[in-house]
N, C-alpha and C positions, 0 to 999 in steps of 0.2 A: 713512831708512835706518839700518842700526847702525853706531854708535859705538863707536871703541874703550873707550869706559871702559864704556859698556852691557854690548859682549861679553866685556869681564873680568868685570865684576858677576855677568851671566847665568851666566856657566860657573865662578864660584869652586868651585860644591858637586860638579864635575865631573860630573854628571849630569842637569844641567839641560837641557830645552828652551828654544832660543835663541828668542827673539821680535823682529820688529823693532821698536824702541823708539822713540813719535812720539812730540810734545808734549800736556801737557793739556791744551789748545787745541785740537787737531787731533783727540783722540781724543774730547772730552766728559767727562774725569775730574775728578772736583774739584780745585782747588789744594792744595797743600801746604798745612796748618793744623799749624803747631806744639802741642802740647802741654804746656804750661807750667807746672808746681806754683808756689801760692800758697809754701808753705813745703815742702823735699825733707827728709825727717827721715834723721838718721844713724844708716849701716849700717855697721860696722866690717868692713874689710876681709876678717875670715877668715868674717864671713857674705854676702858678698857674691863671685858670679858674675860674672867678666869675660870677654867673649867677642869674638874678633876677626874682622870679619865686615866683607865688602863691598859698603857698603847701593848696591841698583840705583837707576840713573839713573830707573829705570822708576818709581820705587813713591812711592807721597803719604804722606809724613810726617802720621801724623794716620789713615790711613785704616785702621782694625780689623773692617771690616766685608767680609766673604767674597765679598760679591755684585756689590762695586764692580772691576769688571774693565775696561781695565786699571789698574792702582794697586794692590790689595793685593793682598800675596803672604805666606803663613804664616811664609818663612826668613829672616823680619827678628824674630820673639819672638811672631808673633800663634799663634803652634804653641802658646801658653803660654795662652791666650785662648779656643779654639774646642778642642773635643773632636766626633772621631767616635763611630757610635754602635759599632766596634770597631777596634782595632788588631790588626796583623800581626807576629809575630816571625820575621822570615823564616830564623833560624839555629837558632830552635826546631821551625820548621811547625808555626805554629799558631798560631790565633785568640785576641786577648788582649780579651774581653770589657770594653766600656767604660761607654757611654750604655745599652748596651743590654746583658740580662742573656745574652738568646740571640737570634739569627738562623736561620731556619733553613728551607730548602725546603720545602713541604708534601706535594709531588707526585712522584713518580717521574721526570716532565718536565719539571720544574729552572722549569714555569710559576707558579708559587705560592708565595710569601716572608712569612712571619709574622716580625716583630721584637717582643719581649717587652723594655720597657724598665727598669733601674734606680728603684726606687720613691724611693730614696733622691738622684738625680739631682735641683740644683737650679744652677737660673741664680745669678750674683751678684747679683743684684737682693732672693735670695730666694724665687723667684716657680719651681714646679717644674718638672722638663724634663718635657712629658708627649707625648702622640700627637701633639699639636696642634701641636706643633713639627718634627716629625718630617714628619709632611701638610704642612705650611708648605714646609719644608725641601725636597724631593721637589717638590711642584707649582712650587714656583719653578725647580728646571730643569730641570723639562717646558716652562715657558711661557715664560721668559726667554734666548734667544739667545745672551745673552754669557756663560752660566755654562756652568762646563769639562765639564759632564756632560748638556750639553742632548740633544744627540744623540742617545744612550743612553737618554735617560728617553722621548725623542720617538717612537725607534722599536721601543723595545722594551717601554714601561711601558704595562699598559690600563688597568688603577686603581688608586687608593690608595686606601686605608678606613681610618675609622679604628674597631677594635672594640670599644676601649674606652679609658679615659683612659693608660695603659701600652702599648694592644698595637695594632701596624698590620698588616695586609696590603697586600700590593703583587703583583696580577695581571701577565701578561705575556704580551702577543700573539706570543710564539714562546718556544720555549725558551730560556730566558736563565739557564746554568750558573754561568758568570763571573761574572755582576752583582752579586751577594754578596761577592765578592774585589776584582773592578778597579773598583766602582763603591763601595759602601755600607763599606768598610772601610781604613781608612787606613796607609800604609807607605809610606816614600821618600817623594818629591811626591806621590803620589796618592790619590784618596778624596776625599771631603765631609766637611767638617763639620757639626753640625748646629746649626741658626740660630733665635731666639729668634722666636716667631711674635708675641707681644704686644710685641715694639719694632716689629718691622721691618715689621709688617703695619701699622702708624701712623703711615709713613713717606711724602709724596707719590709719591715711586718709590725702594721698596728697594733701588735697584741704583744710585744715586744719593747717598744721604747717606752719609757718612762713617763715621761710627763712635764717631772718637775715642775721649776716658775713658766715653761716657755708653751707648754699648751693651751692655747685659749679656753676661756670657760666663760658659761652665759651667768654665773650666779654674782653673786654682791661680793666676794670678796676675792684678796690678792695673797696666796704663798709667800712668806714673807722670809721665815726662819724656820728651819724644822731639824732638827734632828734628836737623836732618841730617847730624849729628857722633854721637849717640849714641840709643840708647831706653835707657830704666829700667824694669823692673818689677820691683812689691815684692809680697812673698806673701802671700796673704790669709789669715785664719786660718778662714773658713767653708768650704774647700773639701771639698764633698759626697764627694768619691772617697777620703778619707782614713776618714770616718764608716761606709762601704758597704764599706770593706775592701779596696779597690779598690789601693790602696797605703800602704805607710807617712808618716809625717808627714814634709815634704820637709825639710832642714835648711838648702836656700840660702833665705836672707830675700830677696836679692837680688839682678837680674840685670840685666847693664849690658852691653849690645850697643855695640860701639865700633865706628863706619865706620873702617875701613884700607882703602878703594878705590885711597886716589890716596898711598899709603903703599908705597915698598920691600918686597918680601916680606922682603929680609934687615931692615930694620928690625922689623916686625913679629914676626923669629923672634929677635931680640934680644931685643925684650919680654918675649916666653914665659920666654927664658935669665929675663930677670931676674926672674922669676916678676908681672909685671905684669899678664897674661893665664892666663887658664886653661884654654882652649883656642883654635884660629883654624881658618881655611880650611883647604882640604885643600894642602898641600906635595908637590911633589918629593920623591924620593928623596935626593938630596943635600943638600938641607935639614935635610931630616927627621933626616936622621944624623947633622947635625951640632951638633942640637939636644941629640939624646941625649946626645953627647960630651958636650958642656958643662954640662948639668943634668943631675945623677942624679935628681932627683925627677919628670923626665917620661918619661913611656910610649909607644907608638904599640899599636896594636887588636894587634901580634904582639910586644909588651914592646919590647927593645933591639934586637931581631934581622928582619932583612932579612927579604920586604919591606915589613915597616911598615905595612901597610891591611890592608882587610881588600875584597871583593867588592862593587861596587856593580855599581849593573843599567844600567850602560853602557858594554856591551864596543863595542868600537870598529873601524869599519871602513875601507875604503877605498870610498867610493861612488860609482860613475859614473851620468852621466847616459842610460841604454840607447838613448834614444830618438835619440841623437845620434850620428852616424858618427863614429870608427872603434869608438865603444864599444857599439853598439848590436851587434856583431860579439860573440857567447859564447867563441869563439875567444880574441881579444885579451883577455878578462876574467879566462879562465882562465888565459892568459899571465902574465898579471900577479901572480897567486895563487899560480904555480907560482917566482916568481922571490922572494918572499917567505922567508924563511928563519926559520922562528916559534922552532929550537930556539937558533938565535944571538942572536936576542932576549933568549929567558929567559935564557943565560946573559951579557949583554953589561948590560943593563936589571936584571935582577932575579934575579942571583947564584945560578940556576941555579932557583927558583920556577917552577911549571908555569902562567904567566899570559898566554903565548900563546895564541891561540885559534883554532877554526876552527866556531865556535855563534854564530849571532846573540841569543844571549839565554845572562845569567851562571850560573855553574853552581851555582845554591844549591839545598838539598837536592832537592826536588822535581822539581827541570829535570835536577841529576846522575841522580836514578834515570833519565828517560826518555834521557838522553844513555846511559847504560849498557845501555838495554833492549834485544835479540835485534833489535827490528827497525831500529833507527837504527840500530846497529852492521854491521849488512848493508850498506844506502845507503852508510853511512863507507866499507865495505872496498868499493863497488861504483865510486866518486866519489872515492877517498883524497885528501880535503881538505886534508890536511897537507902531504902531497908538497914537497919545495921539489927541482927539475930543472927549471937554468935550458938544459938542452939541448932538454928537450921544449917549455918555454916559444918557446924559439927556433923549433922545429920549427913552431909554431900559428902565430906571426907568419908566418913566410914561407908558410905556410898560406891564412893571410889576404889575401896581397898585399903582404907589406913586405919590403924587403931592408936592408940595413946599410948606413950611406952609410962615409966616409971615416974618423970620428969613432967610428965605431962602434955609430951611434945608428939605432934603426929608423924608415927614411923608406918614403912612399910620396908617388906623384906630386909628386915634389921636397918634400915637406913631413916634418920628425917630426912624431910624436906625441906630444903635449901631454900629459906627464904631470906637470904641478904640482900637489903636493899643496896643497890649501886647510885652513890649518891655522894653528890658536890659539899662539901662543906659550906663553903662561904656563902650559897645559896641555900641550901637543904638542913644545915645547924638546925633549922627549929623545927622544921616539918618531919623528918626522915627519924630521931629519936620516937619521937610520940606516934608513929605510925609502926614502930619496929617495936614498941609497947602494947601497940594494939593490937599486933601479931601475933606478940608470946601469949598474950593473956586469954588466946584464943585458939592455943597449942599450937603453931606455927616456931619453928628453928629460925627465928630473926632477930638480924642486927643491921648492923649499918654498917657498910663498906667507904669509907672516905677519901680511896687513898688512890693514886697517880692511876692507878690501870683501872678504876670503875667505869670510864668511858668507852674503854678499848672492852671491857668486860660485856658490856650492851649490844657494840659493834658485832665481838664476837658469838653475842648469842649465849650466852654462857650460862648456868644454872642463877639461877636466883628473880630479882626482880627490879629491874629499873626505874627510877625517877627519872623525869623528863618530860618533857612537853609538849604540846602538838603546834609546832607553828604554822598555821595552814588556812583556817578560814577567819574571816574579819567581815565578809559580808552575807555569804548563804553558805551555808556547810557543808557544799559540794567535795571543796580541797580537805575536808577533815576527815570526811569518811573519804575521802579518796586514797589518803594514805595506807587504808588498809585494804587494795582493791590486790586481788591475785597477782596482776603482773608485777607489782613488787616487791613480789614473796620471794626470799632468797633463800636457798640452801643452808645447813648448819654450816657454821666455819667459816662462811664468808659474812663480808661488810653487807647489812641490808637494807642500807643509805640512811640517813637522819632522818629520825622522826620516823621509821618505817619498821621499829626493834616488832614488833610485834610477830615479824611472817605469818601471817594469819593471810589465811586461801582459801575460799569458798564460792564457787560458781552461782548461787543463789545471789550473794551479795555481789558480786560483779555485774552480775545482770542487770540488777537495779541499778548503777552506776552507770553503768553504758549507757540506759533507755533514757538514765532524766539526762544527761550528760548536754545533751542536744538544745536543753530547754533553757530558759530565761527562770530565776530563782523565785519571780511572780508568778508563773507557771500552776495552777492548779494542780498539773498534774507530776510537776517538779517535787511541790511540797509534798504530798502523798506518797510519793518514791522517794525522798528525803527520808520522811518520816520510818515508812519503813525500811531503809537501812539503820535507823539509827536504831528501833528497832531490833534487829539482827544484833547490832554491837551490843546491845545490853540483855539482850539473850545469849549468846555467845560471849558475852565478858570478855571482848576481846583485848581489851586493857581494864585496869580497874580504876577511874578516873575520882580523883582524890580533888584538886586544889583548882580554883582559877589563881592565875596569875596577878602581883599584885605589883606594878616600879612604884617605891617606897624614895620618890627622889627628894631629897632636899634644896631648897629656893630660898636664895640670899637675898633678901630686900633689901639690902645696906646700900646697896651701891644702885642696884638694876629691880626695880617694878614692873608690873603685868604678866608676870610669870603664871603659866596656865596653870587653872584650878577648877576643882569643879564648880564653884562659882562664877567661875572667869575663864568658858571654855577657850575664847580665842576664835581664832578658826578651825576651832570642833578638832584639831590635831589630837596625836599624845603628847606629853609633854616630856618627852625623850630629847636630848640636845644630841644624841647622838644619832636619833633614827635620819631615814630621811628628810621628815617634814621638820626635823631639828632647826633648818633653815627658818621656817615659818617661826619657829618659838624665838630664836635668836634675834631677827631684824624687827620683832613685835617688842622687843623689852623697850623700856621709857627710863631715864636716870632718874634716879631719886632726888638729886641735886645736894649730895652730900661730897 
């Protein structure tokens, strides 16, 4: 089961999918293999990247290889390692061409994908990126089970070809619009990398060996030193993507990933103060501000001024289990939604910032326009999701069959209702009191649950209410109401996968899902079947969506400048060191010359 230091690890980048985290023993992953230089050559300080980061309980020191699951995960430096064949700018909208020079649909019916690769693309070996890597890449999670895109390639992919040493196509037995975005192009945690087919095809089972320093990789840097105190990597001077134009020449030599797991966050934001670090995990609010006090030389993504992040794609909600009485009742759901007060929030949390919510998916550009479109705005004023009327709330419980006992608290057949929220400290400290406030004062039995089994509490469906977040859409809100489409509604008692706590099942909203499923998120008639699922969701209160999500990172100018800001998007990325596109943030910084 998880561990508390697992689920601080897992949720540092606060938009992580939480896992539960077993032994290498138990799972079949290799053991930890240190990485040891013969000799570490010296990097002086002002060329050298220091990054405070909280390595997971989960991950094999040693393991650089994509396919080995569980154990390697890209948000410890391997983002530095493996490149997609494109990145995403999610503040730009828009495709930031990588491995690959273009991607692109062939057909009207979104069944046909040609990839036109970088001729200038090469591994560190030397050895060039060409189709054959690409076909490698692709058929391995068609045919291997434990990689994060099997599914995907299984049921929707009918061939890969390769037509020539640069250029692939990839057929597809249904229309698969998406697949180009949520699958083959990398942003936040999501996407493929693509994988070296003359290593790993020489491997007795690719999803097995390690990695280490001896697997080649197309990115800018080199596995230096790693084990479970720190990684190193030093930069390489052959990297192909500087020669193809691809970007400028990086100017950090060096980057040093420091575990701060089992470290004080206030020690850790001392460090930053004393310029030791140059950037860390995402922070609090009250951190964060008091960082800035004390060093003028660091930033947060909104300069000095409140609130300090910028949108990540895990707005957060209140999840109940449907399948489970009294919440299985859309009445009591909407109770609970109506007793919510999103605009006391913004101002009590975030100094008056519009970062309440009532979207299961964050409002960046693309998802704003359809949140703004003629037919979502109908459903909004039809369903007014925002509403906080803890009289009407009242009205639905006694609706329901409850009345108020002595206490003031709504019982039925001598029992409250169980509303303890299941929720992370280190993330949820500020939100989860004041929401478990909001509950009492509006006759709801709530507190806040903090402690090791809240996660496993969620998984198992259990009474109460969960915080957590939807990681799911980033560009059309397909994946967010998708998570709650019938086929995966699970059973009480069992696991019913992240992001999925809700078991909410209704043949009306699947329908809708299936029909736009086919369509392009331009789609006229996409948007209108969007709209009315979303619709559904906020008639059926199938979560009660409380918070967009906000990485609160702190940026060290002492040493390293251009650190992305909303003034200074960059390449429209997030400004996460740890997501995928962390790569992009990294070889973009400029030394300050101190």
């Amino acid at each position: 089961m998880v561990k508390n230091t697992a689920i601080a690890a897992a949720v540092v980048s606060l938009g992580l999918v939480l896992v539960p985290v077993t032994s290498h023993a138990q799972t079949g992953a290799p053991p930890p293999t240190e990485i040891v230089p013969d000799a570490l050559a010296e990097v002086p300080r002002n060329q050298t990247l220091n990054l405070a980061w909280g390595v997971s309980a989960s991950s094999s020191v040693g393991t650089t290889n994509p396919w080995v699951l569980p154990g390697y995960t890209h948000q410890e430096g391997n983002n530095l390692l493996f490149e997609p064949l494109m990145y995403f700018g999610i503040y730009t909208n828009e495709f930031i061409p990588w491995l690959a020079d273009s991607m692109e649909y062939t057909n009207d019916e979104f069944t046909a994908l040609e990839i036109k690769l970088n001729p200038l693309a090469k591994w560190s070996d030397g050895e060039p990126v060409t189709a054959d890597d690409v076909v490698y890449t692709f058929e391995g999670q068609r045919q291997y089970e434990t990689l994060p895109y099997h599914t995907q390639f299984a049921d929707l992919v009918d061939t890969i070809t390769k037509k020539d040493d640069l250029t692939v196509e990839v057929t597809f037995s249904q229309p698969a619009p998406r697949f180009k975005f949520e699958v083959l192009t990398e942003k936040f945690d999501t996407g493929i990398p693509i994988v070296p087919e003359h290593y790993l095809s020489q491997q007795d089972d690719p999803t097995k060996t390690p990695g280490l320093d001896d697997m080649p990789h197309s990115g800018p840097f080199d596995v230096v030193a790693w084990n479970a105190n720190q990684k190193i990597l030093d930069l390489r001077d052959d990297w192909w993507a500087v020669e193809a134009g691809r970007i400028e020449q990086p100017q950090v030599e060096r980057v040093v990933i420091v575990n701060i797991l089992n470290q004080p966050i206030d020690t850790v934001a001392q460090r930053l103060v004393n310029n030791e670090f140059d950037s860390s995990v995402d922070m609090r609010a009250q951190i964060i501000g008091n960082i800035l006090q004390q060093n003028p030389d660091i930033q947060s993504w909104t300069g000095t001024e409140s609130p300090y992040g910028y949108l990540d794609w895990w707005p957060n909600s209140l999840w109940m289990n449907t399948q489970l009485e009294p919440y299985s009742d859309p009445r009591i759901r909407k109770a609970v939604s109506l007793a919510v007060n999103r605009d006391l929030i913004n101002e009590i949390l975030y100094e008056g910032a519009e970062i309440a919510t009532v979207y299961p998916f964050p409002l960046y550009p693309n998802l704003q326009a359809f949140a703004d479109s003629p037919e979502v705005k109908a459903e909004e004023e039809k369903y007014n999701p925002w509403t906080y009327d803890p009289e009407q709330s009242a009205a639905l419980m006694e609706e329901a069959g409850f009345t108020r006992d002595g206490d003031g608290l709504w019982t039925k057949d001598g029992e409250t209702l169980d509303a303890t929220i299941q929720a992370f400290e280190s993330i949820h400290g500020d939100i989860a009191p004041i929401l478990a406030e909001m509950l009492r004062q509006a006759g709801f039995d709530s507190n806040v649950n903090f402690g090791t089994d809240a996660y496993q509490n969620m998984v198992d469906g259990k009474a109460g209410f969960y915080l957590f977040g939807h990681g799911a859409s980033l560009f059309d809100p397909y994946e967010a109401l998708n998570l709650f489409h019938g086929k995966y509604s699970s059973t009480i008692g069992s696991s019913a996968g992240n992001n999925r706590f809700s078991r909410y099942s209704n043949p009306e909203f699947d329908a809708l899902l299936d029909e736009i499923a086919p369509l392009d998120s331009q789609d006229p008639a996409f948007i209108a079947g969007a709209a009315k699922a979303l619709g559904i969701y906020w008639r059926d209160t199938i979560d009660v969506p409380v918070i967009q999500w906000l990485h609160r990172i702190p940026y060290n100018n002492h040493y390293w400048t251009n650190w992305p800001s909303a003034d200074n998007p960059g390449m429209g990325t997030n400004g996460a060191f740890w997501a995928h596109t962390g790569m992009l943030v990294i070889t973009g910084l400029q030394a300050s010359g101190k």
